[in-house]
C-alpha positions as CSV (number, residue, x, y, z in Angstrom):
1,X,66.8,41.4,1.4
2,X,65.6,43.1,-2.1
3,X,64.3,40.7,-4.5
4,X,65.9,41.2,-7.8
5,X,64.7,39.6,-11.3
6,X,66.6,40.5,-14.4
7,X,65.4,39.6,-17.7
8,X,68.4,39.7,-20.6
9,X,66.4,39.5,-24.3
10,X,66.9,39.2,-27.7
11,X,64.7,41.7,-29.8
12,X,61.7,41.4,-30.8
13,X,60.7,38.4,-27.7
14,X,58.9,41.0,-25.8
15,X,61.0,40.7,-22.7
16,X,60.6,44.4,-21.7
17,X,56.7,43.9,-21.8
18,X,57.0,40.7,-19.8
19,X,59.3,42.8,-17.3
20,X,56.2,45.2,-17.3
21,X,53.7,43.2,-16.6
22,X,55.7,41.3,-13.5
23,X,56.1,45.1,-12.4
24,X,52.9,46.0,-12.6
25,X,51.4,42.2,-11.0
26,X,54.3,42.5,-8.4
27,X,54.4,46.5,-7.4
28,X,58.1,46.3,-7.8
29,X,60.2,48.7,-9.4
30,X,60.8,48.7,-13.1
31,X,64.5,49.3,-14.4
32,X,65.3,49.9,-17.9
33,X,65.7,53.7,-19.9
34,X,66.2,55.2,-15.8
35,X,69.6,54.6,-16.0
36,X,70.3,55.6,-19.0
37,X,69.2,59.1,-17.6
38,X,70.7,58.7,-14.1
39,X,74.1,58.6,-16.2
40,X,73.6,61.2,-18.1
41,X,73.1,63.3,-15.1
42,X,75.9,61.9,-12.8
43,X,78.1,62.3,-16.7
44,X,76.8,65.9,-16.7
45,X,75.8,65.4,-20.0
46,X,72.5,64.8,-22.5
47,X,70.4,61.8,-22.3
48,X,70.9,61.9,-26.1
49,X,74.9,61.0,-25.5
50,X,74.5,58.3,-23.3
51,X,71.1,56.5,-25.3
52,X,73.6,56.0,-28.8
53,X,76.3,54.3,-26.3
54,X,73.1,52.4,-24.9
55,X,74.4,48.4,-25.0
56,X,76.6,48.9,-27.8
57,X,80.7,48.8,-28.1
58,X,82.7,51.1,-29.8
59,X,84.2,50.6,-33.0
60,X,87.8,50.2,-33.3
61,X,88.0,53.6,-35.4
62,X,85.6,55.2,-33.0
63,X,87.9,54.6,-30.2
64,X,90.9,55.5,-32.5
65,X,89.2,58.6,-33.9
66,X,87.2,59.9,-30.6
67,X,88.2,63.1,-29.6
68,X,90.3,63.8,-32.3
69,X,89.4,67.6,-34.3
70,X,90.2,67.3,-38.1
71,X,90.5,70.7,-39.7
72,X,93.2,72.8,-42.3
73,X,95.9,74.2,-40.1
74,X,94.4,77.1,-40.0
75,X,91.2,76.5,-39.3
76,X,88.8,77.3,-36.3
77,X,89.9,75.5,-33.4
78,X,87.3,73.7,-31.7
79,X,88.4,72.1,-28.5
80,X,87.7,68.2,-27.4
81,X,84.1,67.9,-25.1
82,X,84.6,68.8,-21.9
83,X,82.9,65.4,-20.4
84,X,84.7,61.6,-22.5
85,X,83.5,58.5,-21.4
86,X,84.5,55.1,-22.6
87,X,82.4,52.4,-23.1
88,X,84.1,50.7,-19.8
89,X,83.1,53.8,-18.1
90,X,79.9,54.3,-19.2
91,X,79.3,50.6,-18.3
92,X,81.0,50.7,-14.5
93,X,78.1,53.7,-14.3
94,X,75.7,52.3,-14.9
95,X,76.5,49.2,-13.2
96,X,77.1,51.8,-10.0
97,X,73.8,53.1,-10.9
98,X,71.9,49.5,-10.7
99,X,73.4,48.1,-7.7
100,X,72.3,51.3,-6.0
101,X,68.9,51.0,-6.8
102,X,68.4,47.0,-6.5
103,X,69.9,47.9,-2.9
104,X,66.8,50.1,-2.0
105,X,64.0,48.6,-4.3
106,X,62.5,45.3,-4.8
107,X,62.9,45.2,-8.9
108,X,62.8,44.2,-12.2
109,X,65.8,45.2,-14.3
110,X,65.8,44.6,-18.2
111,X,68.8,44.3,-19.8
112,X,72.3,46.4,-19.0
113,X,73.5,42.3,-18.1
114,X,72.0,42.9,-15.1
115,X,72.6,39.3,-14.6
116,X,76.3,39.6,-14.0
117,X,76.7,42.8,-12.4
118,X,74.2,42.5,-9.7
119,X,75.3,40.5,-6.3
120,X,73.9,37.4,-6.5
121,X,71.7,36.8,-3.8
122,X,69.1,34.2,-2.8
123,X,66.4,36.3,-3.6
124,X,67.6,37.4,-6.8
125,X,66.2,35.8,-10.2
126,X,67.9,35.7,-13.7
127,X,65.4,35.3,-17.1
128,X,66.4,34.9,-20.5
129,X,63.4,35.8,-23.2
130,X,64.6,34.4,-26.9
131,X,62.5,33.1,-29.5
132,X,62.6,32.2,-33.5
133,X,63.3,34.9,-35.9
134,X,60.0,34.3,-37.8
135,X,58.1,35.2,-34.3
136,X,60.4,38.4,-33.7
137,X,60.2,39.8,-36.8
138,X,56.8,40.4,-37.0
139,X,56.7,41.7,-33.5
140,X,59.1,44.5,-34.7
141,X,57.4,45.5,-37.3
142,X,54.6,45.3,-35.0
143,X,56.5,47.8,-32.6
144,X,57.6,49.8,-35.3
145,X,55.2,49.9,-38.2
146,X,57.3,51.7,-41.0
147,X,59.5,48.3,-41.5
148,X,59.2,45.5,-43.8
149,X,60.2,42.3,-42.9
150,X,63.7,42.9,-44.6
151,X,64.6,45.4,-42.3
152,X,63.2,44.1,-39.3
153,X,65.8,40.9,-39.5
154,X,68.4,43.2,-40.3
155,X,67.8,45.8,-37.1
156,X,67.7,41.8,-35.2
157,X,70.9,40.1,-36.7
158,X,72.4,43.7,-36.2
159,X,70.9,44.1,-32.5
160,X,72.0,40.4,-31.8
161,X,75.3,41.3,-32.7
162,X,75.9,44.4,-30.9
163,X,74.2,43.3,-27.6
164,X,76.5,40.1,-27.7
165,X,79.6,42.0,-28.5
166,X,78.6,43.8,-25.7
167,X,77.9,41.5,-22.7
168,X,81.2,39.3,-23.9
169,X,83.4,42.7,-24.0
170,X,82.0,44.2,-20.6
171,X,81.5,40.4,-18.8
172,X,83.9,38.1,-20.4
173,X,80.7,35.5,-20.2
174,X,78.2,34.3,-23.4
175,X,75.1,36.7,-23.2
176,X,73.1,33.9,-24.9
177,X,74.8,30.9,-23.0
178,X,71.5,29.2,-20.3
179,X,73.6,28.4,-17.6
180,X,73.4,32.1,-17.0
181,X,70.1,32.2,-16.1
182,X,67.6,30.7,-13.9
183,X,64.9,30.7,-16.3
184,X,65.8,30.4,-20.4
185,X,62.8,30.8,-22.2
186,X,61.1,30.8,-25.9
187,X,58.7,33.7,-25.8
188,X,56.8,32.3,-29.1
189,X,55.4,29.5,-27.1
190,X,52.6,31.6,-25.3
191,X,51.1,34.4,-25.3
192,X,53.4,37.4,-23.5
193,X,50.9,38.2,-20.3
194,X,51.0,34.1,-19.8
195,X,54.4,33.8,-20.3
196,X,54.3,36.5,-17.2
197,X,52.1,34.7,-15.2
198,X,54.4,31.4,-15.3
199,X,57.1,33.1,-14.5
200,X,55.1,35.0,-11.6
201,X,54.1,31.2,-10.4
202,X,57.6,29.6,-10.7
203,X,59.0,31.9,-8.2
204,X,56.2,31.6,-6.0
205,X,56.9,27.5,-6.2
206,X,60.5,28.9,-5.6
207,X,59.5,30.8,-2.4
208,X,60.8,34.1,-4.0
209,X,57.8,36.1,-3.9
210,X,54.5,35.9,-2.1
């Protein structure tokens, strides 16, 4: 049996980088922007299509309006894209996409709420990385150095939103809720390589890994 760890996070708690590190300390294999990609191919469209659906849910007027040309009656017709997806579709592929690879590889998967759609499994392991908004802001604008610290909590609040809209609409669970997880932790408390190794250490105690 695969051994599968998935870490959900908030933005800004590093949680991709802790998934990195285990990746690299573990040799297993790394999951995240691959399936985005994978469904783009198997959608038969561009990576740039699938990456702005990316752990979001469509608007009500974007599922309303989709599809839909607007023009003068006697305009150019321009006909609908040959490849639609909706969100639920997009999501059942790249679920698909997941299990198919957690089958064959020992891995880390970040995000895609891995931690519902995967078969649970004794060898599987479910984190969730949050911290305080003070600590995740200035890790944004750490990551990307052209915000100020107004727009880093609003690309947060916004991101908190969307990605919880997103897990409730495609799970019917609380993204955020611990009983989720194995593991629930605050990222601020240590530095992100430690907080790696404790995890690392935890599921050796557990018998998970060697």
């Amino acid at each position: 049996m695969k051994t599968t760890i998935t870490i959900s996070r908030q933005m800004g708690t590093g949680g991709s980088y802790i998934g990195q590190v285990m990746a690299t300390h573990l040799g297993f294999k790394y999951v995240d922007r691959e399936v985005l990609h994978l469904a783009a191919q198997e959608f038969g469209c561009d990576d740039e299509a699938i990456v702005s659906r990316a752990e979001r849910v469509s608007s009500f007027w974007e599922r309303i309006l989709g599809g839909l040309t607007f023009g003068t009656p006697d305009s150019h017709y321009n006909p609908p894209p040959v490849r639609t997806f909706s969100d639920k579709q997009l999501f059942e592929k790249q679920t698909e996409i997941l299990r198919r690879i957690a089958s064959k590889h020992d891995c880390i998967v970040i995000g895609w709420a891995g931690v519902y759609v995967l078969p649970r499994h004794p060898a599987m392991f479910n984190i969730f990385c949050h911290a305080p908004t003070s600590f995740r802001t200035r890790r944004v604008m750490d990551v990307y150095k052209d915000l100020d610290p107004t727009r880093a909590r609003t690309l947060i609040k916004e991101s908190d939103e969307m990605r919880e809209k997103y897990f409730t609409e495609m799970t019917n669970h609380e993204w955020t809720c611990a009983n989720n997880y194995h593991l629930s932790i605050d990222t601020s408390l240590l530095p992100l390589d430690d907080i790696a190794q404790t995890i690392i250490t935890i599921m050796k105690r557990k018998g998970l890994i060697e």
